[in-house]
N, C-alpha and C positions, 0 to 999 in steps of 0.2 A: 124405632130401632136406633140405640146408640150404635158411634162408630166401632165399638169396641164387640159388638154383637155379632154373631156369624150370618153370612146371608146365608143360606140355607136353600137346600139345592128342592124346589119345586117336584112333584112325585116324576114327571117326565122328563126333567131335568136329570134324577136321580139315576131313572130306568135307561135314560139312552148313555147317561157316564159310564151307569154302570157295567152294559154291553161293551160299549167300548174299550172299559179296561180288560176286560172280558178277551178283545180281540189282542188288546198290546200284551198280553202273557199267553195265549197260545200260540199267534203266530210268530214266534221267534223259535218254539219248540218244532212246529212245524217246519219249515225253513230247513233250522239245524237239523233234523233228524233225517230228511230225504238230502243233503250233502255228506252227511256223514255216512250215510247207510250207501250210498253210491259212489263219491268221491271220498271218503274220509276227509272232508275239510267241514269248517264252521261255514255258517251265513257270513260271518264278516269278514273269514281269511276269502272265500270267495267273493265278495264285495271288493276288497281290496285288489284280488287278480281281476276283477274285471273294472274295476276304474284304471286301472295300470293299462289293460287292453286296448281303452279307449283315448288312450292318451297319446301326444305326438311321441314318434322314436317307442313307446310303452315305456314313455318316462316322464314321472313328475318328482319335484321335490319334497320330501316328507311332509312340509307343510300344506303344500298345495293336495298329498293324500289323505292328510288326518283331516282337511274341509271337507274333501268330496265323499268320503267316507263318514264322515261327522264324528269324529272320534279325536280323543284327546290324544297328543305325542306320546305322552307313557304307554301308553292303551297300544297306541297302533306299531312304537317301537318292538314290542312285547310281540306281537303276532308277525310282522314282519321279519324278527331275528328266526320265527318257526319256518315260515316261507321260504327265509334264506337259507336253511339246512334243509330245505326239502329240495333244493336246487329251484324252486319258483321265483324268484327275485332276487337280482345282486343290488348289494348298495354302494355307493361309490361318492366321493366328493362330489358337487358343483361346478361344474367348470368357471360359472360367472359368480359363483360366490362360495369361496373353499371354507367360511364357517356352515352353509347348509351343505346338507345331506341328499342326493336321488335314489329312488327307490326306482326300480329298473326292472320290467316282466324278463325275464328269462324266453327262449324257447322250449325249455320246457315244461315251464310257468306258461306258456301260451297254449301249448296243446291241452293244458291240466283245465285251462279258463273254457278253452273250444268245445273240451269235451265233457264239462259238467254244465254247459249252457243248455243244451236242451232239456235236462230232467231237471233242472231252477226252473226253467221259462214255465214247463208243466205243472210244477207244485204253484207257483204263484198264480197260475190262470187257476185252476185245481179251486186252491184256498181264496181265492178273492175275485180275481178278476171276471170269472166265468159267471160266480154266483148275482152277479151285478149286471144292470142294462147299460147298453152307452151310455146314457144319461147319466145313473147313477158313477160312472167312470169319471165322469165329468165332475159331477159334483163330488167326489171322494178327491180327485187332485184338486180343486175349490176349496175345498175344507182343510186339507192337508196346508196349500198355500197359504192359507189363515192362521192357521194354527201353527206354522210356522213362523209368521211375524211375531207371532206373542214369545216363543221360544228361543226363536234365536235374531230378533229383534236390529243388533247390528248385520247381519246378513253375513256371517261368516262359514255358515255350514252351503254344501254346493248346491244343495237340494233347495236350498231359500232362492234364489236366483231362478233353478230351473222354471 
């Protein structure tokens, strides 16, 4: 085999990628479809109120939201300016640094986060977590944390840390 040759994915190789891309395009529909249908919001406008949730004061800087979120500034500006007319988040200067931005939960950006958390918590147990043993939990955040290094390699996404 020249370097110019494909390595070529092995039949089991092939068979467990191919599940697994299998999984990265359902469950997003998944996800989306039980917040929509319940909260009318996306998987990632709710990802967004709930890292805000999690956060001291429910305030981070736009930066520090588009890591935890893993999403890029244009991406996350775009869904946040929706949040901010739903009344979920106010944005406001920096106080320690007035070229960045805080992205800021709301209270009633809190109750919307309170009260779409328990039918997320159930779809994710539902769609993944339930069908899997401890162990396999284990090794899917094991996997995930690998597969993380190859992706986002400098460790700038929040999910590579945790």
């Amino acid at each position: 085999m020249t370097e110019s040759e494909p390595r070529w994915l092995s039949d089991h190789e092939r068979e467990s990628w191919v599940r697994f891309a299998a999984v990265l395009e359902l469950l997003p529909g998944v996800l989306d479809s039980q917040l929509d249908r319940d909260e009318k919001l996306t998987h990632f406008e709710y990802f967004v109120l709930a890292m805000l949730s999690e956060a001291p004061d429910r305030t981070l800087r736009m930066t520090a939201l588009a890591a935890r979120t893993n999403a890029t500034l244009p991406r996350l500006s775009r869904v946040v300016s929706r949040l901010e007319d739903q009344g979920f988040v106010d944005r406001s200067p920096c106080a320690e640094d007035r070229r960045a931005t805080n992205a800021t939960l709301t209270p009633v950006g809190w109750s919307k986060v309170v009260h779409a958390a328990p039918g997320h918590v159930a779809t994710v147990r539902q769609a993944v977590i339930d069908a899997l043993t401890p162990e396999q939990v284990s090794q899917l955040g094991r996997i995930s944390a690998r597969l993380l290094t190859r992706l986002d390699p400098e460790g700038r996404m929040f999910a590579t840390g945790s």
